[in-house]
PASEGU-703091 format. One record per residue (C-alpha): residue in one letter; x, y, z; chain; residue number from 0. Coordinates in steps of 0.2 Angstrom, whole numbers, plus 5000, padded with zeros to 4 digits. Example, Ala and Ser with C-alpha at 12.3 -4.5 7.8 and 13.67 -1.06 7.14 Angstrom:
BEGIN
r;u;v;w;c;k
A;5062;4978;5039;A;0
S;5068;4995;5036;A;1
***
This chain:
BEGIN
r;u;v;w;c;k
X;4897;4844;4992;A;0
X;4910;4854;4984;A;1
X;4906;4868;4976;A;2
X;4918;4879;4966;A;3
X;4908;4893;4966;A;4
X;4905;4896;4982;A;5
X;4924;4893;4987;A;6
X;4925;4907;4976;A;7
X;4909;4918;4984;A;8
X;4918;4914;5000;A;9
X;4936;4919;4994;A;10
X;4927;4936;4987;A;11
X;4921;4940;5003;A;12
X;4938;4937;5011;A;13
X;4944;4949;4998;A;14
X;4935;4964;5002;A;15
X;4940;4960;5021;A;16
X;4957;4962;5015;A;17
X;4955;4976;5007;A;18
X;4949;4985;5025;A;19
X;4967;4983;5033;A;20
X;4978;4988;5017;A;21
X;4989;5003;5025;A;22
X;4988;4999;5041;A;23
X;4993;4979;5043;A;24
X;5014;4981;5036;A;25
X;5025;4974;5039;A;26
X;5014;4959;5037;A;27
X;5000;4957;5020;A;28
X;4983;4961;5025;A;29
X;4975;4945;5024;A;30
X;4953;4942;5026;A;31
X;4945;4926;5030;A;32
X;4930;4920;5031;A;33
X;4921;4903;5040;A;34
X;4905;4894;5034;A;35
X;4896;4879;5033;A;36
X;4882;4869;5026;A;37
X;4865;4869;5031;A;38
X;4856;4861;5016;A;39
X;4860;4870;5001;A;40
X;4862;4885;5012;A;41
X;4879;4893;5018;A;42
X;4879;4899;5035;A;43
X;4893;4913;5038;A;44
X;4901;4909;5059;A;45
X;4915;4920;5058;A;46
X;4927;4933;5046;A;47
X;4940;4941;5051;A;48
X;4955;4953;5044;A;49
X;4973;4957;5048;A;50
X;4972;4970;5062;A;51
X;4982;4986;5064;A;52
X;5000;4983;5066;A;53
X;4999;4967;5057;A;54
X;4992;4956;5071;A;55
X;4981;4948;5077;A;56
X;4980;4937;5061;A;57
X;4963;4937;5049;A;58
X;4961;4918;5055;A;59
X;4964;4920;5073;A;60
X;4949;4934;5072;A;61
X;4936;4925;5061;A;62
X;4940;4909;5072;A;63
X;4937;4919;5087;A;64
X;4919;4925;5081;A;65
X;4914;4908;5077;A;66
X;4919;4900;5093;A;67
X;4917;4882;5096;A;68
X;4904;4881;5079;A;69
X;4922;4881;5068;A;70
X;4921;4863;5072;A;71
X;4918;4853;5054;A;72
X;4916;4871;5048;A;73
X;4927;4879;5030;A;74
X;4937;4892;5029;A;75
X;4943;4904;5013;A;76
X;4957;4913;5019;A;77
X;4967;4925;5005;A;78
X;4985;4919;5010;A;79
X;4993;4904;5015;A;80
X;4991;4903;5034;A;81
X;5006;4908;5044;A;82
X;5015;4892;5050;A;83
X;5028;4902;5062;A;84
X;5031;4905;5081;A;85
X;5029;4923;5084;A;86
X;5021;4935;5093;A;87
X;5008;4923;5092;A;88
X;5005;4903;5090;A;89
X;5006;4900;5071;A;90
X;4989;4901;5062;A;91
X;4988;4885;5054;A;92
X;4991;4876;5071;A;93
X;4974;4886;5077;A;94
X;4966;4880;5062;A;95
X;4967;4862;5066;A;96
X;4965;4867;5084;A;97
X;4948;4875;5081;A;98
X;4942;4859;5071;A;99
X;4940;4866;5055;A;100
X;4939;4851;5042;A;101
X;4942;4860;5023;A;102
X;4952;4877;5019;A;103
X;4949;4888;5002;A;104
X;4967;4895;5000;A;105
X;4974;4909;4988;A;106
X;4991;4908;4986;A;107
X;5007;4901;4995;A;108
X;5016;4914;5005;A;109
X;5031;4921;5001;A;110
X;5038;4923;5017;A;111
X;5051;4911;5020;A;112
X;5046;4907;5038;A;113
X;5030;4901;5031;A;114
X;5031;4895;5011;A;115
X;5022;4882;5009;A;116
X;5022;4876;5029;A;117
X;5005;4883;5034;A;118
X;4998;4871;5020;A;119
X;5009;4858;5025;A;120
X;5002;4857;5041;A;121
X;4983;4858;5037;A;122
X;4988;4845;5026;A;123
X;4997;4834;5038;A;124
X;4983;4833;5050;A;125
X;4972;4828;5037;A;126
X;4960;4845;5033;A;127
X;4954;4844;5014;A;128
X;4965;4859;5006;A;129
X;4959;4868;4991;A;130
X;4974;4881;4983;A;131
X;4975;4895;4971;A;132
X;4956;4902;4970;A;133
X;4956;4916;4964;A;134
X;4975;4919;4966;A;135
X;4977;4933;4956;A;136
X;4965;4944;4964;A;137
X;4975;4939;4980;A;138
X;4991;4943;4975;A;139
X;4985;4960;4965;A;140
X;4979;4966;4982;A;141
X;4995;4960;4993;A;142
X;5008;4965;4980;A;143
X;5015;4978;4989;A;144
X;5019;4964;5001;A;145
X;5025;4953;4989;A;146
X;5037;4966;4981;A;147
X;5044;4968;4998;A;148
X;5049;4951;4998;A;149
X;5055;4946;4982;A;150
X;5060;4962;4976;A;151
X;5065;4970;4991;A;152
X;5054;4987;4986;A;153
X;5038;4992;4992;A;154
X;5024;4994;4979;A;155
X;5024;5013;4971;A;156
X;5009;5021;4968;A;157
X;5012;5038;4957;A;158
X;4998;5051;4959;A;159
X;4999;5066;4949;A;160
X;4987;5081;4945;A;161
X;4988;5093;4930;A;162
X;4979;5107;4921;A;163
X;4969;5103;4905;A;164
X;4986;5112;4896;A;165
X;4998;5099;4907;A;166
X;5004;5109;4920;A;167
X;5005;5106;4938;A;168
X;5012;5122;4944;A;169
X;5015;5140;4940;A;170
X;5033;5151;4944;A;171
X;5036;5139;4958;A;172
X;5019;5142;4964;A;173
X;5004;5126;4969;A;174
X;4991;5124;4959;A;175
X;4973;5124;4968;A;176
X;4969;5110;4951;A;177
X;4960;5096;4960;A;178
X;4943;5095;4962;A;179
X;4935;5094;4981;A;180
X;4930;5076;4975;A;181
X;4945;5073;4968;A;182
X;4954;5077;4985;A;183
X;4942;5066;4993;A;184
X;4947;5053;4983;A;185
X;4966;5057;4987;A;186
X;4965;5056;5005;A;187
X;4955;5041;5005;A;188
X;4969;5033;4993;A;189
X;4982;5040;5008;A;190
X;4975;5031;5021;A;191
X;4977;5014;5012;A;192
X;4995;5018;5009;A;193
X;5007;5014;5024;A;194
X;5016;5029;5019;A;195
X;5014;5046;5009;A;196
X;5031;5051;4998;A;197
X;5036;5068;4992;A;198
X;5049;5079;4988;A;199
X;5057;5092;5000;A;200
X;5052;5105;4982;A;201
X;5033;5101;4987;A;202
X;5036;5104;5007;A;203
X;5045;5121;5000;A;204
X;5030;5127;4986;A;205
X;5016;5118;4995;A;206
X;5017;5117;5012;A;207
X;5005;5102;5014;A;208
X;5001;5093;5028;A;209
X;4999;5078;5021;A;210
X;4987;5068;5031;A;211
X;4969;5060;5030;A;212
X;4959;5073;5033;A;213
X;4940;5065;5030;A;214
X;4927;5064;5044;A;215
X;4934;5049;5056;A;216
X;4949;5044;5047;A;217
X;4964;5057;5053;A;218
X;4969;5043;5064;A;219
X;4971;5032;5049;A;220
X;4983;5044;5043;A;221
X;5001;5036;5035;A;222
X;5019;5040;5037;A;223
X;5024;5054;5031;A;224
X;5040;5051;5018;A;225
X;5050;5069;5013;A;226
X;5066;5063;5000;A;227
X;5075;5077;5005;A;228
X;5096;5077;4999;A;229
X;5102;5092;5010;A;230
X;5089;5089;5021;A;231
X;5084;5108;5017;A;232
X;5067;5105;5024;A;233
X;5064;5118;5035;A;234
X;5060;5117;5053;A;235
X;5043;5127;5052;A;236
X;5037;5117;5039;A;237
X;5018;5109;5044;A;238
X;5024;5091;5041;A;239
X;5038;5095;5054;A;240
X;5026;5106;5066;A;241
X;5015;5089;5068;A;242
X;5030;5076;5067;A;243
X;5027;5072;5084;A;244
X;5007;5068;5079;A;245
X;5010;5058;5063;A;246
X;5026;5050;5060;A;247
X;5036;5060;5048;A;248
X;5053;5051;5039;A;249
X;5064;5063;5030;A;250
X;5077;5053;5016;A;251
X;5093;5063;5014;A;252
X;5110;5060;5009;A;253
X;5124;5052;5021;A;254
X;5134;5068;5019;A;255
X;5119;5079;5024;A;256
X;5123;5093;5038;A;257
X;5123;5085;5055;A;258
X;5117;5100;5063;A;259
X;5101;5101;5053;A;260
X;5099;5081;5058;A;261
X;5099;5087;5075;A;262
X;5087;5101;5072;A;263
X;5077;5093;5064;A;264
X;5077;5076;5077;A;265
X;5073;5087;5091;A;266
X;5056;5091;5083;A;267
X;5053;5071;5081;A;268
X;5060;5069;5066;A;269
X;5066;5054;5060;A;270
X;5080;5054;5050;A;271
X;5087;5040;5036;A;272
X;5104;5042;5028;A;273
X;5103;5032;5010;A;274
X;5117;5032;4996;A;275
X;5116;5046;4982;A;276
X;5116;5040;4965;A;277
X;5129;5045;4947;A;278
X;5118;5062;4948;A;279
X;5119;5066;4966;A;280
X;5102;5065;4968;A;281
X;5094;5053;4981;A;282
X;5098;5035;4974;A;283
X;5077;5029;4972;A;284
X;5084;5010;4973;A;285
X;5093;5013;4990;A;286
X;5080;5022;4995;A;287
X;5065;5012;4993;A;288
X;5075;4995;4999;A;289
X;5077;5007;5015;A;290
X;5059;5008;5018;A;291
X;5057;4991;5017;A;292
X;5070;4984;5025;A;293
X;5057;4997;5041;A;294
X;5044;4985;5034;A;295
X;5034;4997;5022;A;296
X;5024;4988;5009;A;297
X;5015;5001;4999;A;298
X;5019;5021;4995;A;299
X;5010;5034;4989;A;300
X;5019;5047;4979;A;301
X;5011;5063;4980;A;302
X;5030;5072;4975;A;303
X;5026;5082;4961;A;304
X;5033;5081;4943;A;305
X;5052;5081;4949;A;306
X;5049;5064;4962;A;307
X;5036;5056;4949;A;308
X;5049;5058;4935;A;309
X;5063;5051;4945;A;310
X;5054;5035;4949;A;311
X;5048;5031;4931;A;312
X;5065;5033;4927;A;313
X;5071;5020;4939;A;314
X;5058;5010;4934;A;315
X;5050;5007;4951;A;316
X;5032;5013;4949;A;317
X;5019;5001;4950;A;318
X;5003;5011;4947;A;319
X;4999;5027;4941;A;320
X;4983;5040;4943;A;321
X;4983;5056;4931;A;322
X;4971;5068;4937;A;323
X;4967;5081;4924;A;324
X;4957;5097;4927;A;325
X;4946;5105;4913;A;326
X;4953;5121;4917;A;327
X;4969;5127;4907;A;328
X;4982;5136;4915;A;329
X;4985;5149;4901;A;330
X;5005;5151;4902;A;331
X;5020;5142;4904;A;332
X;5022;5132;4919;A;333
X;5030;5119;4927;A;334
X;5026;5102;4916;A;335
X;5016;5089;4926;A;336
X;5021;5074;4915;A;337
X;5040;5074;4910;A;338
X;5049;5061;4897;A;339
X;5053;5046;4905;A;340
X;5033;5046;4911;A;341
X;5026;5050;4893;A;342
X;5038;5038;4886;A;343
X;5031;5025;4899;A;344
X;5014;5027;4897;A;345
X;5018;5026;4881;A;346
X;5024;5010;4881;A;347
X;5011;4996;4882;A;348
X;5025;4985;4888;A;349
X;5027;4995;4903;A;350
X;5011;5001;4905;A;351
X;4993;4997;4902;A;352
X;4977;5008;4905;A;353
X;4964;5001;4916;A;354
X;4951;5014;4913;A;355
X;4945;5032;4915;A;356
X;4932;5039;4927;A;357
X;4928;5055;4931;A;358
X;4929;5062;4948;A;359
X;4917;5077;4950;A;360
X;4923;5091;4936;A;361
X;4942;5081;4933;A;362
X;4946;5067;4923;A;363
X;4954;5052;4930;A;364
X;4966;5039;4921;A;365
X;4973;5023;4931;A;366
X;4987;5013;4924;A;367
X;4994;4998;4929;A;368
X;5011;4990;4926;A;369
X;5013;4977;4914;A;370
X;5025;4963;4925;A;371
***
């Protein structure tokens, strides 16, 4: 018996699997599936699985391997189209019909050219009962970093800022302790869903972060670490250089950088990415960000400061936005947390919308999300 509501129980379930590898899967989505069947009214879970580190092995190769033989006649909701190429590994809709599995709950058609549309066309072909597009934009809200990286050739931009209750988010070139402990808690779990962290080489200079996950049992889940860096000025004592050889550390700058300070700064593990500047010899964001995914990145966490965030509103590539506001005032002029082109886009219900506020400890916390 079909049952629409439980195709969509099932695809739920799949979703929060999903949501396990995000940050850890590119340069492939982070896909959840799950396998059940009848027993009466009753549905009997065999097997879920998700995208595992690296991007393989696949969601349904995982949850086929937990059921076992018992996939046979079984269903299957799975949050993207099954992959339908030769890789690394035997295409996933090929296992599919391999492992017996008679009816498959699918999200949405991939994007990726080697598969669009084929996973389904196989299922189809070997005579599996296909059900497409439950709960399809849930699926492609969770994967849009993926999906950006195809179509758009950027990754997806997640802008975090914090600021005093009077708007600041420094003093004289000086951090700001504003967030809350929770609030940081929240930060570094936001990091490790992320498959890179972002900032400007003025934040490596006033801040001297480390920028890694730093809660119990989750340093490993740790992303790269981005620095947009134009005269590659970073210096070579810096933490995030100290520990390149830990956690992978990128530094952008501009092709007419100093070779000498590439070297340097190779020598300590380094990575180095020469990108086009733009009509204000600044880092060109565009060039940039097709630079990261053209490495595969799907989804990046700005944690730049005003200077970055301001830069990537202007160049319109920022996809979600998190304004973390202390009650506490910082009593003089400072350096502004949120510039122009920022106010003017969270102005802008075109541009952006608010999805809600919480409150993290003593801060307040606003989300927004892009319009389109």
């Amino acid at each position: 018996m079909i049952n629409a509501a439980l195709d969509e129980a099932m695809m739920r379930h799949a979703l929060t699997l999903a949501r396990r590898g995000l940050g850890h899967t590119w340069p492939n989505p982070s896909v959840g599936a799950v396998i059940w069947r009848m027993e009466g009214e009753q549905p009997i879970l065999l097997g879920r699985g998700f995208t595992q580190n690296g991007g393989r092995p696949h969601a349904e190769t995982e949850a086929l391997r937990m059921a076992g033989d018992a996939a046979r006649g079984a269903s299957m909701a799975v949050t993207l189209e099954p992959c339908a190429h030769h890789g690394k590994t035997p295409p996933c809709a090929e296992a599919i019909v391999k492992a017996g599995i008679t009816r498959v709950v699918s999200a949405l058609e991939d994007p990726d050219p080697r598969v669009s549309g084929g996973g389904h066309a196989i299922l189809r072909q070997a005579g599996l009962t296909l059900v497409t597009d439950v709960l399809k934009e849930k699926a492609f809200a969770l994967n849009r970093g993926f999906f950006l990286r195809i179509g758009a050739n950027r990754p997806l931009v997640t802008l975090k800022l914090a600021q005093t209750s009077d708007g600041y988010a420094g003093a004289d070139g000086q951090a700001l302790m504003i967030s809350s402990p929770l609030s940081k808690q929240r930060v570094h779990l936001a990091r490790a869903s992320h498959d890179v962290i972002m900032i400007g080489v003025g934040t490596v200079m006033t801040d001297n972060p480390d920028l890694t996950c730093r809660l119990p049992g989750m340093m490993h889940l740790s992303p790269i670490r981005v620095i947009v860096d134009t005269h590659l000025d970073t210096p070579v004592n810096a933490r995030v250089i100290a520990t390149a050889s830990k956690v992978p550390t990128w530094i952008v700058t501009a092709h007419d950088a100093s070779a000498e300070r590439e070297s340097d700064l190779s020598q300590e593990g380094v990575s180095i990415i020469r990108v086009a500047k733009d009509n204000k010899e600044r880092i060109d964001i565009h060039v940039l960000l097709a630079a990261l995914a053209a490495r595969g990145i799907t989804r990046v966490f700005s944690e730049g400061g005003p200077r970055l965030a301001e830069t990537l509103v202007e160049a319109d590539c920022v996809d979600t936005i998190e304004i973390i506001t202390s009650p506490e005032a910082l009593g003089r002029p400072g350096t502004i947390a949120l510039r122009p082109h920022l106010m003017s886009a969270l102005a802008d219900p075109l541009r952006f919308v608010a999805k809600g506020t919480m409150m993290s400890g003593r801060d307040r916390v606003q989300h927004f999300e892009r319009v389109s």
